[in-house]
N, C-alpha and C positions, 0 to 999 in steps of 0.2 A: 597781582591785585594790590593795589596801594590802600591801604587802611590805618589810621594813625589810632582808632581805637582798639592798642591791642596791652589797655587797662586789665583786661579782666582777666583774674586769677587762674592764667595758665601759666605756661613758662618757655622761655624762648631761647631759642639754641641757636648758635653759629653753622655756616656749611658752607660749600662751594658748588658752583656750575661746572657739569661736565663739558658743556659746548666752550673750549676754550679760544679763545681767540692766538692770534699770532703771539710772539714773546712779546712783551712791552719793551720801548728803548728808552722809556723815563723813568731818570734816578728821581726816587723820592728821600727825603730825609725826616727823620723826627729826632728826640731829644731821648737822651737814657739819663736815668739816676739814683744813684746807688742807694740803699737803703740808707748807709752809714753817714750820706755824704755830706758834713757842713752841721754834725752834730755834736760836735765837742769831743769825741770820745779820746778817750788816750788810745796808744797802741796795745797795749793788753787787753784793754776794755772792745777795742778792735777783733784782735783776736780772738778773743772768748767768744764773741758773739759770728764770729764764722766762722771758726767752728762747729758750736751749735746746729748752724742753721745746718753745713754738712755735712753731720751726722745726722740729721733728720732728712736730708735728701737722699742719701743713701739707704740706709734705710728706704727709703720710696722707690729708690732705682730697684733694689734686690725684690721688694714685693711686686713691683712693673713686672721683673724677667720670671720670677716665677707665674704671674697668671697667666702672661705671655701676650694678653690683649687688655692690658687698664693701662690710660696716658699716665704720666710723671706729672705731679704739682711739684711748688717748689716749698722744701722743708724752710716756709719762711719767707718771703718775697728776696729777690737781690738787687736788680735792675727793674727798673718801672717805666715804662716805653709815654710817654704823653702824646697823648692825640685828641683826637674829639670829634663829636659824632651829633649828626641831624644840622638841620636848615630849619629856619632863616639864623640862628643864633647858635652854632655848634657849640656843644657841651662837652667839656673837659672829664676825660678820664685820665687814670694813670691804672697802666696793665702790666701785670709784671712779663719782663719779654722771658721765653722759655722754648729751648729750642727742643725741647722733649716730649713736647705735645703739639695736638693741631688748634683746640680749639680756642678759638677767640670769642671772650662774651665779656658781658660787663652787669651788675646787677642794674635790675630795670623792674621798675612796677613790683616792689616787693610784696612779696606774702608773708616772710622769712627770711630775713638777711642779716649778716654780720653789719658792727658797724663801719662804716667808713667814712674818711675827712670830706670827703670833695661831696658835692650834691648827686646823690642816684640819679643816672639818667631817667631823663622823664620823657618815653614815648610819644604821647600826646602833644609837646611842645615842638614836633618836628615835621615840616611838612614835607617831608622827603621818605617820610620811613613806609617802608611794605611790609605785608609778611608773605609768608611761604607756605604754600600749601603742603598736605602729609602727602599727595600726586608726586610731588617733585623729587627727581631722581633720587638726589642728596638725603630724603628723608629714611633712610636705613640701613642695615651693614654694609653696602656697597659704598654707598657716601661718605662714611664712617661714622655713622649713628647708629649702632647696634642697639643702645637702647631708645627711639625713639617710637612716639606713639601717634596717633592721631584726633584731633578734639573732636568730642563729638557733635559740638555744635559748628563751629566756623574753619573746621578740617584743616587747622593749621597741625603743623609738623611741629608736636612736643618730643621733648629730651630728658636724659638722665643722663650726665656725664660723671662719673669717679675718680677719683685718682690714685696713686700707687700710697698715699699717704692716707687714704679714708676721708679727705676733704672734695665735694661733691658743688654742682651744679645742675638745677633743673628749671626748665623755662622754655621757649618757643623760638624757631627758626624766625628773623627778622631780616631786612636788607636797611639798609639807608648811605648816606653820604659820609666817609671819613675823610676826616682833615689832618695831612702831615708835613707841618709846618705852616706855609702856606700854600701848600697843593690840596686840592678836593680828590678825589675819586668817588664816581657815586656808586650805588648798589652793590656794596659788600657786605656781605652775610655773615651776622655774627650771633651768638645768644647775648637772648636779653632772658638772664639768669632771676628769676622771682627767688628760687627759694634754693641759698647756698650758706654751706657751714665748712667747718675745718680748721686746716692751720691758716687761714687770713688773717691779715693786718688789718690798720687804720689806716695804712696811707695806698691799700689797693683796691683798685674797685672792680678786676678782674684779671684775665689774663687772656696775652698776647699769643697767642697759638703759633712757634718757626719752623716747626717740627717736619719731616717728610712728607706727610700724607696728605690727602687734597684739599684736609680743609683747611690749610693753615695759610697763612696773611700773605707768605709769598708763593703758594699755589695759586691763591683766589687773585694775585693781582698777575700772575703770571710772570715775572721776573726771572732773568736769568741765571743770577744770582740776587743774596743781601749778606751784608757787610756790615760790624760794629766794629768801635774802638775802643777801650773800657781805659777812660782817663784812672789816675793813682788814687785807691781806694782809699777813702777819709777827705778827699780833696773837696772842697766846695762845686767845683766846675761839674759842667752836665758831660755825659760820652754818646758821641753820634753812633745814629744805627740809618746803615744805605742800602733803600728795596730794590735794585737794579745795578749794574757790571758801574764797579767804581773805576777812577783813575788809576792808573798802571801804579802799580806799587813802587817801582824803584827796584834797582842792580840788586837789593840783596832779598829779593823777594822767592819763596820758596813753593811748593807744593806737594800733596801728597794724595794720593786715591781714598776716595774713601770705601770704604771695608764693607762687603755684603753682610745685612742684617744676619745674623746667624739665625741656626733652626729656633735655639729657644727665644727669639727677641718674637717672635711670632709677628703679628701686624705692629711693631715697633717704629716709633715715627724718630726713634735717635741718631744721631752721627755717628757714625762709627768708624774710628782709623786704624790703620793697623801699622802697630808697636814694635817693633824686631827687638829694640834693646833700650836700658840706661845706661848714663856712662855718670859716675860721678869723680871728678878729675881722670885720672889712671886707670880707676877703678870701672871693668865694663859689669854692670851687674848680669850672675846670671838667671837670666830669665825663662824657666818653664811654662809661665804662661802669664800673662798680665791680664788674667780677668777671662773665667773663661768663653764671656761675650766679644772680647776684646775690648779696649778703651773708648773711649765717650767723650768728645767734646761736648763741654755743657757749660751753657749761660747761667743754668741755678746752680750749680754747686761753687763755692766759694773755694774750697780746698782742694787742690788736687790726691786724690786718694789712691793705691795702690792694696793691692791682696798680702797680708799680712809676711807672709815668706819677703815677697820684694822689698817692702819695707822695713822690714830687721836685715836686710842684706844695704840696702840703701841705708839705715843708721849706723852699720859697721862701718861701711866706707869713709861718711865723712867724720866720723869720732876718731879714725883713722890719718885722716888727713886735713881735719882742722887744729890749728896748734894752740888749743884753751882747754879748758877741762870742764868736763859736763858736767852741768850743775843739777845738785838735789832735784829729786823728780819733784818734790814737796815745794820747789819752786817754779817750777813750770807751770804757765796759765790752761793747759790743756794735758790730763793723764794721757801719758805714752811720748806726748811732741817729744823729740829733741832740741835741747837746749844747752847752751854752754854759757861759763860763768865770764862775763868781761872785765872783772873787778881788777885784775891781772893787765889788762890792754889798756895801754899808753897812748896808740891810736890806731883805734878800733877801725877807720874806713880802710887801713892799709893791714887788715892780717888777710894773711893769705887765705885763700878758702877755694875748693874745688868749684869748677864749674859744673852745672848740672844741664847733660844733655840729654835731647829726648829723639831716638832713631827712629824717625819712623819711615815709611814707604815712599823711598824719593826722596827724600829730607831728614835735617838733622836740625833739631829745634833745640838749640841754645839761649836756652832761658837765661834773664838777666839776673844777675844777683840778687836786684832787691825785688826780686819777685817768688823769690825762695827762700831769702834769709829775712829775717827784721828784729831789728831791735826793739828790744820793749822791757819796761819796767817790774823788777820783780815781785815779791808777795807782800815786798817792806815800800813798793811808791820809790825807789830808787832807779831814776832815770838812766835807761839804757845798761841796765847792769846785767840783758842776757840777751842772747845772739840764739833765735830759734830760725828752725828750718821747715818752714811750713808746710807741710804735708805730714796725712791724715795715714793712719792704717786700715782698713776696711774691714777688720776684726774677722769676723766670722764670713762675713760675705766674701766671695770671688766674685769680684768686682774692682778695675779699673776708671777710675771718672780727670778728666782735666779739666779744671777747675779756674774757674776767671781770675783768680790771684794770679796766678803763672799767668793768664792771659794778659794781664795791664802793658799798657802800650804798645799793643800788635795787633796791625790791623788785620785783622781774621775775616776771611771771603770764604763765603761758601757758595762754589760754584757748582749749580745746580744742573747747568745746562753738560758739564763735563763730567761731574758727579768726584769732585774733588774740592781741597779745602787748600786756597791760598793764605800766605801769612808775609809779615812783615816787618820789622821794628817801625815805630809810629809816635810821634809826639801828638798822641788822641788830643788834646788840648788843643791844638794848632787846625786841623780838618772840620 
């Protein structure tokens, strides 16, 4: 039923069609951009603030695994997907991408809403948009709308969605036309969120659902896979994100299975791979267990995190094998990072430093230096005077997460149709 008057103070939710059609063979593209991206920060100032945001996603992952069934928000937006939405004049959003939940909505027809920069979508100015009746498959736990209701006047399919962080969305099932880049796709179903609070920003006007379960952007368009590239964080430049099987990677391209949801991820919409080992230089750490979901590739968390045991064994290793001297904790932008003093180094690009690799199933992920190490300014504004190694501890939580830092310039495929996760070294700038 197409009805563009859906003004009135319900609230409107994202979903998916069970009748799916064949796989789609059209790559779509849109634009990613990093929260940080082309805003002056320094590199500590950098750092501080992702870690922040990581220790507030984690946190959200550990209350996710204990309910067992609430999506993951992100502690803090990271990547912001732009697209836009409705006919004759499509309206700009920016939704943070998250690949740990399904659903997709945008705030619409407020009742109650955070502020944000860009103009609220506005229903009414679309002449493409429907809604969805509370009849429709999608409209309950099976769809993935556990908590949905029914209006009782115009029997559209209302929502309550949660997150693992306490930040929530409620509003009504909608369809209309999305635009990525320049491609259309029409009747995809998403909320149109009236009344949302939590950890939101100003510069997001919802989120982008990439997660497993059916309702998420690359379920509802059917895609074999999707693919992002996360250009050098702080950079001005925008990083592609591709809804369909991209170009062959290249000779050094890898892959790895990815790892059945465990018992406690319950209806867990996460990636999950599985980790045999780290190796830092020489050093293979030993690992009794890395999280005991197993690890997580994740678009929101900025930091790659490990369970506190691996991480004071991975601190021993390279304090071990870097040849500078670790500097006062009271100097480190983040309590615990490791960091070393370069007041000593003559030149800093050439001291030796182990490599840091990650074993997983099928592959061996040799992360690049600057995607683990970075320089940055101490507690006195003196440029480059400590060499940290970015990664987080999980403190209390058993919890591994990989984190987009270590991701920057690898193009990361997650191939849906094989149920595995390709990767690549990648000039994202250049795709």
């Amino acid at each position: 039923m197409k009805n563009p008057s859906v003004m009135a103070p319900c609230v409107l939710f994202l979903a998916i069609l069970f009748a799916r059609p064949a796989a789609s063979t059209t790559m779509l593209r849109a634009d990613l951009r990093h929260v940080d991206s082309g805003r002056g920060f320094t590199k500590r100032e950098l750092l501080t603030r992702m870690a922040a945001r990581s220790t507030a996603r984690a946190a959200s992952l550990g209350a996710s695994a204990q309910a067992a069934t609430a999506p993951v928000a992100s502690g803090g937006s990271e990547y912001l997907i732009h697209l836009s939405i409705g006919t004759p004049s499509p309206q700009a959003v920016a939704l943070v991408l998250d690949t740990g939940s399904d659903l997709t909505w945008t705030q619409c027809a407020c009742t109650a809403c955070y502020t944000q920069s860009l103009p609220v979508f506005d229903p009414s100015a679309s002449r493409t948009l429907g809604t969805v009746s509370c009849t429709d498959p999608i409209c309950g736990a099976q769809g993935g709308l556990p908590n949905s209701a029914c209006s009782s006047q115009k029997k559209l399919c209302r929502y309550g969605y949660s997150y693992g962080d306490k930040s929530f969305t409620i509003g009504t099932i909608v369809e209309d036309t999305f635009t990525f880049s320049s491609s259309d796709v029409p009747s995809l179903r998403f909320g149109c969120g009236m009344k949302n609070g939590g950890r939101f920003t100003p510069n997001e006007s919802g989120i982008a659902g990439f997660g497993r379960g059916p309702l998420s952007l690359p379920s509802q368009l059917n895609v074999d896979s999707f693919s992002y590239c996360f250009t050098t964080i702080g950079d001005q430049g925008s990083s592609p994100v591709f809804l369909g099987t991209p170009d062959n990677l290249g000779a050094d391209a890898q892959s790895t299975p990815f790892a059945p949801t465990p018992a406690s991820g319950g209806t867990s919409s996460f990636y999950y791979l599985s980790l045999q080992g780290v190796s830092v230089g020489k050093t293979l750490l030993p690992l009794t267990a890395s999280g005991s979901d197993g690890p997580i590739i994740d678009s929101g968390t900025s930091i790659t995190i490990f369970p506190e045991a691996v991480f004071q064994s991975l601190r021993e290793a390279f304090v071990s094998q870097v040849p500078l001297p670790v500097a006062d904790a009271s100097a480190s932008p983040i309590p615990g990072m490791l960091c070393f003093s370069t007041a000593q180094a003559t030149d800093l690009e050439n001291v030796p430093v182990p490599k840091l690799i990650l074993h997983l199933e099928g592959a061996d992920w040799d992360i690049p230096r600057e995607n683990y190490l970075l320089e940055v300014e101490d507690d006195k504004g003196t440029a480059n005077a400590l060499l940290c190694v970015v990664i987080l501890s999980a403190g209390d939580l058993d919890i591994t997460v990989i984190g987009n830092f270590q991701q920057q310039n690898t193009h990361i495929v997650y191939d849906l149709q094989a149920n595995k996760m390709n990767f690549a070294p990648a000039s994202c700038d250049q795709l």
